[in-house]
C-alpha positions as CSV (number, residue, x, y, z in Angstrom):
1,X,0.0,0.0,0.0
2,X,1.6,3.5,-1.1
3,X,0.5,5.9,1.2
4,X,1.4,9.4,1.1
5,X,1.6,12.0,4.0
6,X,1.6,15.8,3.6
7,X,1.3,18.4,5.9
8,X,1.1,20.5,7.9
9,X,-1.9,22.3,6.4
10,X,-4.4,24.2,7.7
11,X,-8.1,24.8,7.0
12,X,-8.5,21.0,6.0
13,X,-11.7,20.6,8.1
14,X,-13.6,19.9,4.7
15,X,-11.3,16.7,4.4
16,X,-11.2,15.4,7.8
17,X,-14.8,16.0,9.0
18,X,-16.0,13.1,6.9
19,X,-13.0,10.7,8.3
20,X,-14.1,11.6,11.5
21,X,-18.0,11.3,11.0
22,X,-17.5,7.8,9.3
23,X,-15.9,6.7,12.7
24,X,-19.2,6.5,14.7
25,X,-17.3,4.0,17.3
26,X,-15.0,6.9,18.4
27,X,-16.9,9.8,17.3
28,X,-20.7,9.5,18.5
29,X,-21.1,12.6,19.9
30,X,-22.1,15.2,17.3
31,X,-20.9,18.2,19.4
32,X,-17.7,17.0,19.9
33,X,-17.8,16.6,15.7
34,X,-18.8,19.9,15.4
35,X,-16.3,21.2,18.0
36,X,-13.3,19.2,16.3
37,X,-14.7,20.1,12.9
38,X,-14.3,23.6,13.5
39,X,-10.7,23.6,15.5
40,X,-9.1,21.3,12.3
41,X,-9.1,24.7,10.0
42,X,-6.8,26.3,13.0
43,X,-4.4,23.9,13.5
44,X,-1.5,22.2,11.4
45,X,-2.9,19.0,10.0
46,X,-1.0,16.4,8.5
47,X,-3.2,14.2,5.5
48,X,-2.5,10.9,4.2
49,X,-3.4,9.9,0.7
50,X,-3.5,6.5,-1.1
51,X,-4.1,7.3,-4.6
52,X,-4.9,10.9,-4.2
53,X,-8.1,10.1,-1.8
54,X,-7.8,11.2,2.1
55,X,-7.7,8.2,4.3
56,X,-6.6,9.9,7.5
57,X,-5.9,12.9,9.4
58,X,-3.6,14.1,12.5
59,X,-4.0,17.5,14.0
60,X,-2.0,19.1,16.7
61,X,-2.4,21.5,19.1
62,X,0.5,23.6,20.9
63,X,0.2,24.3,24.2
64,X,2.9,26.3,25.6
65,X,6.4,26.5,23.6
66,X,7.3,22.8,25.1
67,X,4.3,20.9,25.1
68,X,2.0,19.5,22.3
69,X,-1.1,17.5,22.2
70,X,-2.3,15.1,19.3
71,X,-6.1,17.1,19.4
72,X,-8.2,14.9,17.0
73,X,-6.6,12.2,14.6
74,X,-8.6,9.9,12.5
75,X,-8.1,7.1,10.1
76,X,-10.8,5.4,7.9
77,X,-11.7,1.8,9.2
78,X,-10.5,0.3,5.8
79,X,-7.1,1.5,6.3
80,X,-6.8,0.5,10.2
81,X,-3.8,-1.5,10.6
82,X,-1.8,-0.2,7.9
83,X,0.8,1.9,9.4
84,X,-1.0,4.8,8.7
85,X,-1.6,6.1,11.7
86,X,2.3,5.6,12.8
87,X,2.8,7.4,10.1
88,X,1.0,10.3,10.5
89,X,2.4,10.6,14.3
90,X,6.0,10.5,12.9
91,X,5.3,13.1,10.5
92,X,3.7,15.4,12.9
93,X,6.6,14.7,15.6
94,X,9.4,15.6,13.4
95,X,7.6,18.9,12.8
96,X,7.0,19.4,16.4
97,X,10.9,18.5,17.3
98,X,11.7,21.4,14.5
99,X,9.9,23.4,16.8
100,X,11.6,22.4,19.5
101,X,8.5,21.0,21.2
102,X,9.8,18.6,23.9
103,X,6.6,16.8,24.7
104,X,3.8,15.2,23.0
105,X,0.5,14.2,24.6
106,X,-2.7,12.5,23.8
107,X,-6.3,12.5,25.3
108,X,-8.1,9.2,24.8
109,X,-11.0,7.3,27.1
110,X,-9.3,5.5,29.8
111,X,-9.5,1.8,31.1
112,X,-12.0,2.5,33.9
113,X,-14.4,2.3,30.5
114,X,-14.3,-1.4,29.0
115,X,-15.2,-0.1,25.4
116,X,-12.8,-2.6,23.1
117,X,-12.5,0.2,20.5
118,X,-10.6,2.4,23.0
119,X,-8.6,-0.3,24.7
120,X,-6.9,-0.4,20.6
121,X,-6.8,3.1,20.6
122,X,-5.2,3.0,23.8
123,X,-2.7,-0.1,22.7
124,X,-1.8,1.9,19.2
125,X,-0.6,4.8,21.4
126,X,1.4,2.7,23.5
127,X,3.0,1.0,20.5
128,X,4.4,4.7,19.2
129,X,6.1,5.6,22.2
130,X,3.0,6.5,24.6
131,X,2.4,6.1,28.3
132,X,-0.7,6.3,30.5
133,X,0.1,9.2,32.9
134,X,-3.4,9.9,34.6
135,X,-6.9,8.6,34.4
136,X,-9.8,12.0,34.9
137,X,-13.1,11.8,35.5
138,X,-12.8,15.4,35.5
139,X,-12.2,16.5,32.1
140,X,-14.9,14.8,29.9
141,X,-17.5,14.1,33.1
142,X,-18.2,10.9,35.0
143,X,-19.2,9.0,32.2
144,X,-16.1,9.1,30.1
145,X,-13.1,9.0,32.2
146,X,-10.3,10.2,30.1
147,X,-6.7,9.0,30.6
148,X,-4.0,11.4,29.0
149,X,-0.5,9.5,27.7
150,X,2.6,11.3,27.4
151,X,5.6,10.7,25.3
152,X,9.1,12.7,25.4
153,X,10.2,13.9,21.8
C-alpha cells in the first residue's frame, strides 16, 4: 500500500470532517464533531493519501512552547492496521521536534471504561512511544473518564 503523508496544512476541516463522521465507534457525539470540525481549520494538519483520496488525518495542538497534544486524529476503518496512523504521528513529531517541542500528549478514554475500541486506541498509542500518565473523571465528566499519555520527543 503507497501511502502518502503531507502536511502541515491548515483549513482541511472539509477533508477530515467526513473521516471523522465515518468513525461513529470513536466519534458518537455530534458536538464534539462539530467542536473538532471547527478547531481542524486552526491547527497544522497532516493528510494521508492513497491514490490521491484522504484516508486519514492528524491535527496538533500547541500548548505552551514545550508541550504539544495530538487534538483529533482519524483514520478510515478500511485503512486501520496499515501503518497509517504511525505514520501520521511520525510526521507530525518531526515537525514538532523542528519546533523544538519537547513533549507530546494525547487525550483518549481510559480503562476505567471497557469499550474494546478504545482499549486499541489505547494499545496503538502505547505501541508509538506512549504512556498512560493519569486517568480523569474530570475532564470529559463521569461518564467518560479520560486518561491522558505522554511521550518525550
Amino acid at each position: 500500500m503507497s501511502i502518502q503523508i503531507e502536511g502541515p496544512y491548515f483549513e482541511k476541516s472539509h477533508i477530515c470532517t467526513p473521516i471523522v463522521r465515518s468513525l461513529g465507534e470513536w466519534f458518537g457525539i455530534e458536538e464534539a464533531i462539530v467542536h473538532y470540525s471547527n478547531s481542524i481549520d486552526h491547527l497544522p494538519t497532516w493528510l494521508a493519501y492513497q491514490r490521491a483520496k484522504a484516508i486519514g488525518f492528524v491535527s496538533i495542538k500547541q500548548h505552551t512552547p514545550y508541550a504539544a497534544e495530538v487534538y483529533v486524529m482519524g483514520i478510515l476503518m478500511e485503512a486501520h492496521h496499515k501503518g497509517i496512523g504511525r505514520a501520521l504521528i511520525e510526521k507530525s513529531q518531526e515537525w514538532l521536534r523542528s519546533q523544538n517541542v519537547e513533549y507530546l500528549q494525547v487525550k483518549t478514554l481510559g480503562p476505567s471504561d471497557p469499550d474494546e475500541g478504545y482499549a486499541k486506541t489505547r494499545a496503538f498509542y502505547e505501541a508509538v512511544g506512549f504512556r498512560p500518565m493519569e486517568e480523569s473523571k474530570q475532564i470529559w465528566g463521569e461518564e467518560n473518564p479520560c486518561l491522558i499519555m505522554v511521550k518525550r520527543l
